[in-house]
C-alpha positions as a Markdown table, in Angstrom:
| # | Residue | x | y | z |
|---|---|---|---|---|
| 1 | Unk | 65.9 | -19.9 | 86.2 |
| 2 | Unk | 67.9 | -22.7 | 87.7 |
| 3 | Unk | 68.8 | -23.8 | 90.8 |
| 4 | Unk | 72.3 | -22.6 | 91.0 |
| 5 | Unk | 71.2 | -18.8 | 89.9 |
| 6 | Unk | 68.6 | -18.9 | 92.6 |
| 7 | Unk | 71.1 | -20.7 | 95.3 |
| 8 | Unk | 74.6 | -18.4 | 94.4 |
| 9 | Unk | 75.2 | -15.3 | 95.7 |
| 10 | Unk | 76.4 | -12.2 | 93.6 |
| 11 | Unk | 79.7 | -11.7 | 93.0 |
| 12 | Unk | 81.9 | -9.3 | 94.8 |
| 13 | Unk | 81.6 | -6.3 | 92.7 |
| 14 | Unk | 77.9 | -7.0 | 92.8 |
| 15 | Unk | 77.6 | -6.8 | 96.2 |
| 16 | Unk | 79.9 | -4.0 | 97.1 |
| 17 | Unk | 76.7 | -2.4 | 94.6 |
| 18 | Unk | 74.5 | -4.1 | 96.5 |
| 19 | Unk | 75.7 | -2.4 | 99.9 |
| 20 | Unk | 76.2 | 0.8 | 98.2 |
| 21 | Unk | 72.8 | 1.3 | 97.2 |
| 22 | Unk | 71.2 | 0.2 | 100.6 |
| 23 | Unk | 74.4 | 2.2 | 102.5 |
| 24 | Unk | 73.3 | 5.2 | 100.5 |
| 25 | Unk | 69.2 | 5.1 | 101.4 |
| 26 | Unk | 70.5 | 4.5 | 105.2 |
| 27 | Unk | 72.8 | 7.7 | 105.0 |
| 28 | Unk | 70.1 | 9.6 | 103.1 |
| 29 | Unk | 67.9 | 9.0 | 105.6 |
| 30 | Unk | 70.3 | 9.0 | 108.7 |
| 31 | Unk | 71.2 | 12.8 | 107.1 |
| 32 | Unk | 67.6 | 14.0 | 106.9 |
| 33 | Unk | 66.6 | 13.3 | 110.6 |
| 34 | Unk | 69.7 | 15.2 | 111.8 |
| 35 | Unk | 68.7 | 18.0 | 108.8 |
| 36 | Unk | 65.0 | 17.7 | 109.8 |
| 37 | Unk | 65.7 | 17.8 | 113.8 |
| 38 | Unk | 67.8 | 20.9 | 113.3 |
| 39 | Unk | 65.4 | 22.8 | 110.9 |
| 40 | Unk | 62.2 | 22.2 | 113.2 |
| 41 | Unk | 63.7 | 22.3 | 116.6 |
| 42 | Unk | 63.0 | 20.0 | 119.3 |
| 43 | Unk | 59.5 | 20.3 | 119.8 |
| 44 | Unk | 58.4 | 19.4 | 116.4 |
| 45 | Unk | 60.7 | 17.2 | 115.8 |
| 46 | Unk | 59.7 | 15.0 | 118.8 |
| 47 | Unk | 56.3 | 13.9 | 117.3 |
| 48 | Unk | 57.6 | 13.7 | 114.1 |
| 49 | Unk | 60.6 | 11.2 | 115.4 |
| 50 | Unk | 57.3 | 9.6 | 117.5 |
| 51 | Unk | 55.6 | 8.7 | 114.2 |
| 52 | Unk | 58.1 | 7.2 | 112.2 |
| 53 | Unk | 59.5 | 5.3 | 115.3 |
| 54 | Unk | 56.0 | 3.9 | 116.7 |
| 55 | Unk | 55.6 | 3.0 | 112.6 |
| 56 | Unk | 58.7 | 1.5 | 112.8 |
| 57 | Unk | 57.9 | -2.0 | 113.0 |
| 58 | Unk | 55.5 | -2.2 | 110.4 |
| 59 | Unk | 58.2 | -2.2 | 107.7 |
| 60 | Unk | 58.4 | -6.5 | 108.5 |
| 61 | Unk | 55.1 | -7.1 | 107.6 |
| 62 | Unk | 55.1 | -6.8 | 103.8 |
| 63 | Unk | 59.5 | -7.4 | 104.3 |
| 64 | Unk | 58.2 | -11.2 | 106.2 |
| 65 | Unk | 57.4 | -12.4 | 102.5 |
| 66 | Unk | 61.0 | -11.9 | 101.2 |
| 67 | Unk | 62.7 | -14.2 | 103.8 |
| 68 | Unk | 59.9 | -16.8 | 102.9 |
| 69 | Unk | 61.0 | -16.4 | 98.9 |
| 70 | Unk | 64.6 | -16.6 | 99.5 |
| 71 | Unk | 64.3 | -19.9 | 102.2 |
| 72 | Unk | 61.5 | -21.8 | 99.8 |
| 73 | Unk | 62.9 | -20.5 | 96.2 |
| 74 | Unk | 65.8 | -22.9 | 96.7 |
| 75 | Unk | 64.2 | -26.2 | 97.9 |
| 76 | Unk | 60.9 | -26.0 | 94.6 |
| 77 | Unk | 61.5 | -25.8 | 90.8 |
| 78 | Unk | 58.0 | -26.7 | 89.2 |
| 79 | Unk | 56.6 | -24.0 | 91.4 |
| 80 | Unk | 58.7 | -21.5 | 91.8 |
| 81 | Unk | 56.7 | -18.9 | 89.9 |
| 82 | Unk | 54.2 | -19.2 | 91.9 |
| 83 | Unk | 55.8 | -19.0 | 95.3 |
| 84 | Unk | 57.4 | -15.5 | 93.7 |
| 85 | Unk | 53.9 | -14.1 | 92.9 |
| 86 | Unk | 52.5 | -15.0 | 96.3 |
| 87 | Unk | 55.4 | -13.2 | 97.9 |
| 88 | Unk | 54.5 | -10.0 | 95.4 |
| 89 | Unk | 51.1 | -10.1 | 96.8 |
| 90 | Unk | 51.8 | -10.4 | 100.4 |
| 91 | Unk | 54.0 | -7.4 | 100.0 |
| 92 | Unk | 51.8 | -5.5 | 98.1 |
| 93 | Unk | 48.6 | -6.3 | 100.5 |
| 94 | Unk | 49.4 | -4.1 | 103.7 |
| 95 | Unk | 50.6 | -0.9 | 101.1 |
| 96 | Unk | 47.4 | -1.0 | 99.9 |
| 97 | Unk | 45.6 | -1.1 | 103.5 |
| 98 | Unk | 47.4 | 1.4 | 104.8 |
| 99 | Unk | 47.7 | 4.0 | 101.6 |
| 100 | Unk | 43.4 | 3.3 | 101.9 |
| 101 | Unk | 43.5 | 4.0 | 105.8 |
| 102 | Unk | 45.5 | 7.2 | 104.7 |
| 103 | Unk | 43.8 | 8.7 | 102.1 |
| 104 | Unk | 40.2 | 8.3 | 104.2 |
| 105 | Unk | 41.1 | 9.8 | 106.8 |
| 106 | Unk | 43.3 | 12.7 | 105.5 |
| 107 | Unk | 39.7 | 13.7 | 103.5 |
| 108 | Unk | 37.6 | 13.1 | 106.4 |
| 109 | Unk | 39.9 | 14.4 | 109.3 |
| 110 | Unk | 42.5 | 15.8 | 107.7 |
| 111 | Unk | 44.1 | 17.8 | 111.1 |
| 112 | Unk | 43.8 | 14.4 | 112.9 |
| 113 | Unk | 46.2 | 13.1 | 114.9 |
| 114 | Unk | 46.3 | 9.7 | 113.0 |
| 115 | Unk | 47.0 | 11.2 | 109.7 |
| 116 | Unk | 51.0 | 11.3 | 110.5 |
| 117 | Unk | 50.8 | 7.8 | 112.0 |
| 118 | Unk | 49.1 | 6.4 | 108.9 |
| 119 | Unk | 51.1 | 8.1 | 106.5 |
| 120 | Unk | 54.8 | 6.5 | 108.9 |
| 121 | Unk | 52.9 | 3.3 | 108.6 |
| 122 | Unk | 52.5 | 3.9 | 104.8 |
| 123 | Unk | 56.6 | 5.0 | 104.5 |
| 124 | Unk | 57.9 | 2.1 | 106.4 |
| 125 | Unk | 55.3 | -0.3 | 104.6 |
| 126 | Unk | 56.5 | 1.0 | 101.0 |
| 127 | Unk | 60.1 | 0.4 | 102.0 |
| 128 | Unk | 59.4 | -3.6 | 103.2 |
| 129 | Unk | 57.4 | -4.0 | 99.9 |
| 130 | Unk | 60.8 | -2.7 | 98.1 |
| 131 | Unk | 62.9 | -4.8 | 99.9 |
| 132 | Unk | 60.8 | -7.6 | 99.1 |
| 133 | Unk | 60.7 | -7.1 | 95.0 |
| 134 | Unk | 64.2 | -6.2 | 95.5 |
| 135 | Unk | 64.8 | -9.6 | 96.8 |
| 136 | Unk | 62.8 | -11.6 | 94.3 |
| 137 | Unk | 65.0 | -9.4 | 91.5 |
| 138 | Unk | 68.2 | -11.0 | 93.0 |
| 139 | Unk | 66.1 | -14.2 | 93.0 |
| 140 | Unk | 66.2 | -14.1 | 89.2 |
| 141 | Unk | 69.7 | -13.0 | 88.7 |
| 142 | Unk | 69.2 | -9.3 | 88.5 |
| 143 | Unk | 70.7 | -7.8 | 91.7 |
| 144 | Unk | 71.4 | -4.9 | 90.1 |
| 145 | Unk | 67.9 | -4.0 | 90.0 |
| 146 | Unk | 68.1 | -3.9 | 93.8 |
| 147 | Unk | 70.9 | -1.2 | 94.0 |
| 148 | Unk | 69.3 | 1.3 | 91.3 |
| 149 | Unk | 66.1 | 0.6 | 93.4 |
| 150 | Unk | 67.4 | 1.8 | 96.3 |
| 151 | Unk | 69.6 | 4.5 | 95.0 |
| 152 | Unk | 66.4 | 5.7 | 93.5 |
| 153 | Unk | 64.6 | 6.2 | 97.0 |
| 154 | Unk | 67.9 | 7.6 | 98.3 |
| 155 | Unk | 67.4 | 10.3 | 96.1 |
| 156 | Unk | 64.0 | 11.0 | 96.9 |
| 157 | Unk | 64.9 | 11.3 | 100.9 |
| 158 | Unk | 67.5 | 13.7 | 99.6 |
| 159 | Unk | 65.1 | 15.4 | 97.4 |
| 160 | Unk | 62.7 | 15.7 | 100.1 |
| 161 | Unk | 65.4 | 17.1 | 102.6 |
| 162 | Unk | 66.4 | 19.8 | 100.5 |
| 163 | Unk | 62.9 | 20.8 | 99.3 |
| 164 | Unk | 62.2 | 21.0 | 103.5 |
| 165 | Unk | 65.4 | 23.6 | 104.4 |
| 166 | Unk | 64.7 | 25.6 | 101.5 |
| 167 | Unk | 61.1 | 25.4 | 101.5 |
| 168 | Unk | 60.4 | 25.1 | 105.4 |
| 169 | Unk | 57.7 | 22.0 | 104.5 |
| 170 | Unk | 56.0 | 20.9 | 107.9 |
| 171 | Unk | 56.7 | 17.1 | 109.6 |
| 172 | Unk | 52.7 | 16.2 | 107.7 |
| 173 | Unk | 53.9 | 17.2 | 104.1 |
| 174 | Unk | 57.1 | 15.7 | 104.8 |
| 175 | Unk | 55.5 | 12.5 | 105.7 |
| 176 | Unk | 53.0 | 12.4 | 103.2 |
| 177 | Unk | 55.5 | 12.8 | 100.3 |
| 178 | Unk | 57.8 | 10.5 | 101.2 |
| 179 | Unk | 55.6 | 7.2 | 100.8 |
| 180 | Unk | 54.1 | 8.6 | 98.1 |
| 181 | Unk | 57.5 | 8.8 | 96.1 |
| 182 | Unk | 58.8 | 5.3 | 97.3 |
| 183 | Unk | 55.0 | 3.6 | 96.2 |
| 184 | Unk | 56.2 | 4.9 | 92.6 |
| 185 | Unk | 59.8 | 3.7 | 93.2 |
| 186 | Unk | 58.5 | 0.0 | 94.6 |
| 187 | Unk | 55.9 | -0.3 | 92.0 |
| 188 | Unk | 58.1 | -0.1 | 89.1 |
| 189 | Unk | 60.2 | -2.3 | 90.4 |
| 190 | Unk | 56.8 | -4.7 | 90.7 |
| 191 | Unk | 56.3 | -4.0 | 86.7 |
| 192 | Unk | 60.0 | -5.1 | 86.4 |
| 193 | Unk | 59.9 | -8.6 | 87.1 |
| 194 | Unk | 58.5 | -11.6 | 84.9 |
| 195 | Unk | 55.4 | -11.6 | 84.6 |
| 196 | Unk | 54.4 | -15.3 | 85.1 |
| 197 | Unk | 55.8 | -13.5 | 88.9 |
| 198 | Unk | 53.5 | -11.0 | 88.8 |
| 199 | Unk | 50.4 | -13.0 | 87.2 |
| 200 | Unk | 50.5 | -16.1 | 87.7 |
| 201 | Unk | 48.1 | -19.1 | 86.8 |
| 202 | Unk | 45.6 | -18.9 | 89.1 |
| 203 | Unk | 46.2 | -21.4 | 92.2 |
| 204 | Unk | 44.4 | -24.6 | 92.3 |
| 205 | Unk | 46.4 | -26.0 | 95.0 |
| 206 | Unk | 44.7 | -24.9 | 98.3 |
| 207 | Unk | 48.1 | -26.8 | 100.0 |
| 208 | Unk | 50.5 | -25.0 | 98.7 |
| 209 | Unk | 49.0 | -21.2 | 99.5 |
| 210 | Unk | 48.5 | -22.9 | 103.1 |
| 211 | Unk | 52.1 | -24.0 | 103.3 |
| 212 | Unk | 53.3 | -20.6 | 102.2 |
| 213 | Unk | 51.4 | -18.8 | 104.3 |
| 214 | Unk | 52.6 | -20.8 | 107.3 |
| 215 | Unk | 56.0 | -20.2 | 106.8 |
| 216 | Unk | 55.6 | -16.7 | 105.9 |
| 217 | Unk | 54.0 | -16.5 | 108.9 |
| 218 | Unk | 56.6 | -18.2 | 111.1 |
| 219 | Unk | 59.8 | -16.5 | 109.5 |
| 220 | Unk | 58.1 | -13.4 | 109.3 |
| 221 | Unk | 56.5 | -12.6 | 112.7 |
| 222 | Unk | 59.5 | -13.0 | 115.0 |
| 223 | Unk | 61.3 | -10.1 | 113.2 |
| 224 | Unk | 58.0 | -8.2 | 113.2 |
| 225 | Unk | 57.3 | -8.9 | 117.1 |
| 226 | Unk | 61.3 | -7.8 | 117.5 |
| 227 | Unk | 60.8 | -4.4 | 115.8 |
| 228 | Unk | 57.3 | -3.8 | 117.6 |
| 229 | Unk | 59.5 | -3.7 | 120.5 |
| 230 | Unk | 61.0 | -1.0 | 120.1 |
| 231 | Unk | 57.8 | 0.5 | 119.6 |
| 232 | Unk | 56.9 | 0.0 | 122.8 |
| 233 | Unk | 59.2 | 2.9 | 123.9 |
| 234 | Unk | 57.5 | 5.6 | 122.0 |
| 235 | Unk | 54.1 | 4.0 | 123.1 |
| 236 | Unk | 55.5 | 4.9 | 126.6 |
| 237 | Unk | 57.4 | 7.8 | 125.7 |
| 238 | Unk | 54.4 | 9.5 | 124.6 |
| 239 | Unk | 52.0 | 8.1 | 127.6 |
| 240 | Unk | 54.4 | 9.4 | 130.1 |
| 241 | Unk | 54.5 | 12.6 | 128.6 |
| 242 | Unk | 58.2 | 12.3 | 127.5 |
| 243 | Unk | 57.9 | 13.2 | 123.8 |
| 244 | Unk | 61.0 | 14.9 | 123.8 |
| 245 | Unk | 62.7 | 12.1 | 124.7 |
| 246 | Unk | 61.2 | 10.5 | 121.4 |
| 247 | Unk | 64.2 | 12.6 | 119.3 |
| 248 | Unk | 67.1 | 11.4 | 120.6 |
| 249 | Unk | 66.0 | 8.2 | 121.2 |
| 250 | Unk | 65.4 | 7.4 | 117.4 |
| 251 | Unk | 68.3 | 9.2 | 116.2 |
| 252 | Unk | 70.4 | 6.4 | 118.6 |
| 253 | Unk | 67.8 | 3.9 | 117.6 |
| 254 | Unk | 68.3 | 4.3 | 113.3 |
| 255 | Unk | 71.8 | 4.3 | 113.9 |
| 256 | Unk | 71.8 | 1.0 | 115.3 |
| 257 | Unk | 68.8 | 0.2 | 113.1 |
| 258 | Unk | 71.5 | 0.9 | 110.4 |
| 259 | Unk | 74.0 | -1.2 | 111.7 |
| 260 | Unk | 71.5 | -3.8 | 111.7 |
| 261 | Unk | 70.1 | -4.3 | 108.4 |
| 262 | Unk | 73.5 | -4.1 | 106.7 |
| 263 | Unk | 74.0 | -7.8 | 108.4 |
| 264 | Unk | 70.3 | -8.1 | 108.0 |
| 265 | Unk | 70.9 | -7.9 | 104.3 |
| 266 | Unk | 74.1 | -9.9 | 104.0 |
| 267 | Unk | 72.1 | -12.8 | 105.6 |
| 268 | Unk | 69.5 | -12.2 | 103.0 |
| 269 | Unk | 71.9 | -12.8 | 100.0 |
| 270 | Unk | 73.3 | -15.4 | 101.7 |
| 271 | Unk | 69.9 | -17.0 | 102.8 |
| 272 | Unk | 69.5 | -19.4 | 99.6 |
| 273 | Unk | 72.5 | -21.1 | 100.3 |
| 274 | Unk | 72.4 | -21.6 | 103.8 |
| 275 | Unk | 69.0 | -23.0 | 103.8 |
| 276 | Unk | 70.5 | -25.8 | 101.4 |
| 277 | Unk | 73.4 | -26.5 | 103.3 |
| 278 | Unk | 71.6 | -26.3 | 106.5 |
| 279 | Unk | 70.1 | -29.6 | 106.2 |
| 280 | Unk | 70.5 | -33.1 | 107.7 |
| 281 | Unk | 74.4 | -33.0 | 109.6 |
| 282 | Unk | 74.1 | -29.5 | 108.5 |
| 283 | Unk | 71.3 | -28.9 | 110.8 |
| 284 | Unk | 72.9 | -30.1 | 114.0 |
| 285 | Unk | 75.9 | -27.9 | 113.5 |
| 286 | Unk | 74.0 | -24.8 | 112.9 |
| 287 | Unk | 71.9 | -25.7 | 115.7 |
| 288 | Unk | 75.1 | -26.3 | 118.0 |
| 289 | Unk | 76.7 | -22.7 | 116.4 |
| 290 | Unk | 73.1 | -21.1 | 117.5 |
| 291 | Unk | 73.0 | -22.1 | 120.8 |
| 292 | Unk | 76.7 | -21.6 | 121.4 |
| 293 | Unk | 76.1 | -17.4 | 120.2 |
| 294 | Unk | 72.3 | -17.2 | 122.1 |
| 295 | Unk | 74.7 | -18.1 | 125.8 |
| 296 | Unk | 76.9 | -15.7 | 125.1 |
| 297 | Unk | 74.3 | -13.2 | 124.6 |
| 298 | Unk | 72.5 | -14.3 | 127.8 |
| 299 | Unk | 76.1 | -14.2 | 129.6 |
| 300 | Unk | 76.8 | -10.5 | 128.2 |
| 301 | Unk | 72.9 | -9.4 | 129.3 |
| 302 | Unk | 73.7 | -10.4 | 132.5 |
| 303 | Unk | 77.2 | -8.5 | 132.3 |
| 304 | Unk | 75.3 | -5.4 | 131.2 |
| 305 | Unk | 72.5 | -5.5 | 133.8 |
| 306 | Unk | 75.6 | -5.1 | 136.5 |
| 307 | Unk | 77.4 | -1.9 | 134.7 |
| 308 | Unk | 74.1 | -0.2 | 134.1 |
| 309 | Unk | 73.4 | -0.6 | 137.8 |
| 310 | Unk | 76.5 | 0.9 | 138.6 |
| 311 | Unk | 76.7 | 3.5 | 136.5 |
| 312 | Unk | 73.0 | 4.8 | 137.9 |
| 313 | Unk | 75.2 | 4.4 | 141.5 |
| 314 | Unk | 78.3 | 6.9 | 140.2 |
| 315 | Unk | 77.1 | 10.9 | 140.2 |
| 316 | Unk | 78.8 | 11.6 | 137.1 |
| 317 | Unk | 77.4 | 8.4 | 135.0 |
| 318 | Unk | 74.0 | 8.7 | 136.1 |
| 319 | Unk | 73.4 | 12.2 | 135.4 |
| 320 | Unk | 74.4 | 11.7 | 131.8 |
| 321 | Unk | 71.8 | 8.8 | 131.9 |
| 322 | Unk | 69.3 | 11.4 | 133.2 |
| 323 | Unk | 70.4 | 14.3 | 130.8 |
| 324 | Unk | 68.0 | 15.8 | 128.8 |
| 325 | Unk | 70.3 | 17.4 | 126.1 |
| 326 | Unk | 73.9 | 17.8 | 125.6 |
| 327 | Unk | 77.3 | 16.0 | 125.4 |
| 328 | Unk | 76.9 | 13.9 | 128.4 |
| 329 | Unk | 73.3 | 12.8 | 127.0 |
| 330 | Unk | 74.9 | 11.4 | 123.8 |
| 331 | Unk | 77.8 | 9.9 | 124.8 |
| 332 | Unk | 75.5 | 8.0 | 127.2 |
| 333 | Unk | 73.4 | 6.8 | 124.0 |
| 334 | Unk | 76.4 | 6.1 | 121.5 |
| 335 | Unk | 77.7 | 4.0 | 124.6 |
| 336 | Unk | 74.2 | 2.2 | 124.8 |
| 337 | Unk | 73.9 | 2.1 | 120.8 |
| 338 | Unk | 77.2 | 0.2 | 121.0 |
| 339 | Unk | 75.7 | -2.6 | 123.2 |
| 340 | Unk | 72.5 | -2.6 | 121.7 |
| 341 | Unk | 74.0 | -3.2 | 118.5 |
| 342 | Unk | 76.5 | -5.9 | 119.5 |
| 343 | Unk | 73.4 | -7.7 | 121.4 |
| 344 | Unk | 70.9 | -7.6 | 118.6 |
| 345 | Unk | 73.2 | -8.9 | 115.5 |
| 346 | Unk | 74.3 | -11.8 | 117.5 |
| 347 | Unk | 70.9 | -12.4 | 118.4 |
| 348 | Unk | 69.7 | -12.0 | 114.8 |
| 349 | Unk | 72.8 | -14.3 | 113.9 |
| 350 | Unk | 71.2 | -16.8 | 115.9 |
| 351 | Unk | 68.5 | -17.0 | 115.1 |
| 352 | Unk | 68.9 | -17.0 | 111.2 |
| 353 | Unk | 70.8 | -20.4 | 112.1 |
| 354 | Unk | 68.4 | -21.9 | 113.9 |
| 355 | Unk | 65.7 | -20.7 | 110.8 |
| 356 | Unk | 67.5 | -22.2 | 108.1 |
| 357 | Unk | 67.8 | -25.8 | 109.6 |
| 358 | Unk | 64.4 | -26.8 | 108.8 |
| 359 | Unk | 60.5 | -26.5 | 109.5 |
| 360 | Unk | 60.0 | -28.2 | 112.8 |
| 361 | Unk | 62.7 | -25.4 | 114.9 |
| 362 | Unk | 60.2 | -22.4 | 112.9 |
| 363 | Unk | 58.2 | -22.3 | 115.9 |
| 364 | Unk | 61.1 | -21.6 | 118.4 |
| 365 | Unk | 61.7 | -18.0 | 117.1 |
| 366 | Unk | 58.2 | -17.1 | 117.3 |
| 367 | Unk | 58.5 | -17.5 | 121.0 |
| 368 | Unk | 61.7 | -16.1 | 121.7 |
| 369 | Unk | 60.2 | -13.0 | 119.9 |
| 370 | Unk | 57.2 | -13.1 | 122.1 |
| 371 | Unk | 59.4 | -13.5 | 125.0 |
| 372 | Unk | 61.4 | -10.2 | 124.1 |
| 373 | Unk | 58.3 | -8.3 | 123.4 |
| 374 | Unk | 56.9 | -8.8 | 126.9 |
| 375 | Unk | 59.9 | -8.1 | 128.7 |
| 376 | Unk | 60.6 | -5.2 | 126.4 |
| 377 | Unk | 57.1 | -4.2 | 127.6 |
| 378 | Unk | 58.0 | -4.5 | 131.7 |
| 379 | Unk | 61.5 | -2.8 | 131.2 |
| 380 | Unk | 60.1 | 0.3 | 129.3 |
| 381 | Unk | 57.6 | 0.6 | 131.8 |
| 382 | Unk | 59.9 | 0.5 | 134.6 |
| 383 | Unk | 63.2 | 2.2 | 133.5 |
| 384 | Unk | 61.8 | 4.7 | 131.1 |
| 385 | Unk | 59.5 | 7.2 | 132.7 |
| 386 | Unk | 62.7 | 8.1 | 135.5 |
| 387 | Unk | 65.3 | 7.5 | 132.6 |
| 388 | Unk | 63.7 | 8.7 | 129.4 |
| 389 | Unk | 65.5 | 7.5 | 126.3 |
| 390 | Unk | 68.8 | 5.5 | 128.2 |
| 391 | Unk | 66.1 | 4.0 | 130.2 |
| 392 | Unk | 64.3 | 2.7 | 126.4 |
| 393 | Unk | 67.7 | 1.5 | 125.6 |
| 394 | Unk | 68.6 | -0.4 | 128.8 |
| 395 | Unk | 65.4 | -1.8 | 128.4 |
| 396 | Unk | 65.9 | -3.2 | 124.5 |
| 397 | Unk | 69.0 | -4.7 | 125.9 |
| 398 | Unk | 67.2 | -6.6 | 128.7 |
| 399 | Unk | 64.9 | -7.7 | 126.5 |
| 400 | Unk | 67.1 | -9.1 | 124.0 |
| 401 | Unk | 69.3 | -11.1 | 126.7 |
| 402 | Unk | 65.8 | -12.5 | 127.4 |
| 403 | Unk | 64.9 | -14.1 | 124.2 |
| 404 | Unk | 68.7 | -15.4 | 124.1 |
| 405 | Unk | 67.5 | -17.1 | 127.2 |
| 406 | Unk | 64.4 | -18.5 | 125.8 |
| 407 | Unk | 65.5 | -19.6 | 122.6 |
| 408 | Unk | 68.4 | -21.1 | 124.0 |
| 409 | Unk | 66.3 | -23.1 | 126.5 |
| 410 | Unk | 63.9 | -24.2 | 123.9 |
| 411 | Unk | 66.6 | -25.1 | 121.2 |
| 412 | Unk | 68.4 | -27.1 | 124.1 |
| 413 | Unk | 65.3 | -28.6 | 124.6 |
| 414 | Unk | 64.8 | -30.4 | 121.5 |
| 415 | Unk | 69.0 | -31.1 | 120.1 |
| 416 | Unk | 67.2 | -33.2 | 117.0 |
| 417 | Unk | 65.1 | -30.2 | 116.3 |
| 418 | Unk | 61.8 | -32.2 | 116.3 |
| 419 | Unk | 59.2 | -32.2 | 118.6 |
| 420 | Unk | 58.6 | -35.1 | 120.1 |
| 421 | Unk | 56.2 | -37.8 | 118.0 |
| 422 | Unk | 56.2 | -36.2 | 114.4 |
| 423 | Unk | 58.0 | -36.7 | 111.9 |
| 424 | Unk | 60.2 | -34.2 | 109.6 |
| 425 | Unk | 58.7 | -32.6 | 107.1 |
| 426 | Unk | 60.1 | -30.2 | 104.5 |
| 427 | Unk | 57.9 | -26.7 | 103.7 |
| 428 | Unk | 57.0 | -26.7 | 100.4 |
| 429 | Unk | 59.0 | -29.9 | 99.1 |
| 430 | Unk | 56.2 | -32.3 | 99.3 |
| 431 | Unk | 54.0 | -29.8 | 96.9 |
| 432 | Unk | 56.5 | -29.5 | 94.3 |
């Protein structure tokens, strides 16, 4: 594989396939929460939503190794292979906890109240590990593998929405059979790639498992300290005895989440190329770009923290904030989805420039995510026990103007992008 197949990015009929197979597993999805929230009823479909949305997060822990691939893949040629297996194995590694953590409790407890967690945590687990192997695929010229991959699980979430109206299957069955049949999806697509990528000689260079383990580490957390944010809501949801709340709140929440990982994913594709332009004058521009989107974002938080003040002020506003159902509820939420959205893409945009510019900024996102966890954490649990699920929103958005602040601060900090008294140094370059 050479450098310029692992660098381009598909062509344009490739990636309108591309998008069509990830737009399809989002709509398949998207369609069987509204199915599944009709067909139970609010009452089961509170925990249920709970679940998947507590879970949420978890889907960036074995996804972390994918963004490491496609920003080291570029830069190494002699050890490419094995920076592809390592990134197999890290995806692989929390399936396998959790399916163990599943299967042991459903024999030993199997009415506990951890068995739908687990088997969220195994659903949203399976589906980073796919977008992972999906991503080494287009690594080695054979995107294509990514859309029928994803095609394939939207099927199965269509599959398993039908099987539910006809068959009236409970929230547990529905959530055991679901990571069940993308585990089969994401494995094949495991057995599909090369196999010096799935085997590889075994690793006598302690440095270079260290190096990719550190940036895996770095590139990955952020997004998984992000998502684990809005976690926090149904963590408080739930304590404050607002489970209801938990519905309507995810349904907003995956259709931003959808929003989302379509530019998630165009970054992806895009990422081998940026990370080779985005070095030496490249840096500093990308760095100047970041900083420039993070203040707006800070600016708009700031803009937003006004409006949603006033609005709790004006009768008619605030009771749709407070509304437990109906019209006025959701057009509350698609107003908040709106903002949340704008907010978190140029927030992810900035920081996917700041990334790409080199190792010594890796650090900076880390932080920022940190940042936006704990005040994620203060603003759920001030605004959402008296505002439910607007009050989870408001606080997402208060968070994310946060880390704006704190990663514009800290790139400000350092213009060069090095911290003081040490040198550059590339990732995996000097081990290749």
């Amino acid at each position: 594989m050479t450098g310029a197949a692992v660098s381009a990015a598909p062509r344009r009929s490739m990636m309108l396939r591309l998008l069509l197979g990830r737009g399809s597993f989002r709509a398949s999805v998207q369609l069987m929460q509204v199915v599944l929230a009709v067909v139970w009823g609010t009452v089961a479909y509170g925990p249920f939503a709970n679940a998947l949305g507590a879970c949420a997060w978890l889907v960036f822990l074995p996804n972390a190794a994918e963004k490491s691939a496609l920003k080291l893949a570029p830069r190494v040629r002699v050890t490419r292979a094995t920076v592809a297996a390592l990134a197999v194995r890290f995806a692989v590694a929390p399936v396998l906890a959790f399916a163990a953590a599943l299967i042991v409790t459903a024999f030993v407890a199997p009415e506990s109240a951890l068995v739908p967690y687990l088997a969220a945590a195994c659903w949203h687990t399976c589906s980073g590990m796919l977008m992972t192997v999906s991503g080494l695929h287009r690594l080695r010229g054979s995107a294509s593998l990514d859309a029928w991959a994803f095609t394939a699980g939207a099927a199965l979430v269509l599959v398993v929405t039908l099987t539910t109206w006809l068959a009236d299957w409970s929230p547990r069955t529905v959530l055991l059979v679901l990571p069940a049949g993308l585990a089969a999806v994401a494995l094949t697509a495991v057995g599909l790639l090369p196999r010096d990528w799935r085997r590889p000689e075994p690793l006598r260079r302690r440095r270079l498992v260290l190096a990719y383990g550190r940036t895996t580490w770095l590139l990955g957390v952020p997004e998984l300290l992000d998502a684990l944010t809005v976690a926090v809501v149904f963590f408080v949801l739930a304590a404050v005895g607002r489970v209801s709340d938990s519905g309507p709140f995810y349904l907003a929440m995956l259709a931003a989440g959808a929003f989302c990982s379509i530019v998630r994913y165009q970054l992806r594709i895009h990422q081998p190329g940026v990370s080779l332009r985005q070095r030496g004058a490249g840096a500093v521009t990308a760095r100047s770009k970041a900083t420039a989107i993070l203040r707006s974002v800070v600016v708009g938080g700031a803009a937003f923290a006004v409006l949603f003040g006033a609005a709790l002020l004006v009768p008619a506003s605030r009771d749709a904030l407070l509304a437990d159902t109906g019209i006025a509820m959701w057009t509350a939420l698609a107003a908040l989805t709106v903002v949340e959205i704008a907010v978190a893409i140029a927030v992810m945009y900035g920081i996917f420039l700041i990334e790409n510019t080199g190792g010594p900024l890796l650090g900076v996102s880390l932080r920022g995510a940190l940042c936006r966890l704990l005040a994620t954490t203060v603003g759920a649990l001030c605004l959402v026990p008296p505002l439910g699920a607007a009050g989870g929103f408001a606080a997402v958005v208060f968070a994310l103007a946060a880390e704006a602040a704190a990663l514009h601060h800290m790139v400000r900090s350092r213009p060069s992008g090095l911290p003081a008294g040490r040198p550059a140094r590339s990732d995996l370059s000097s081990t290749t």
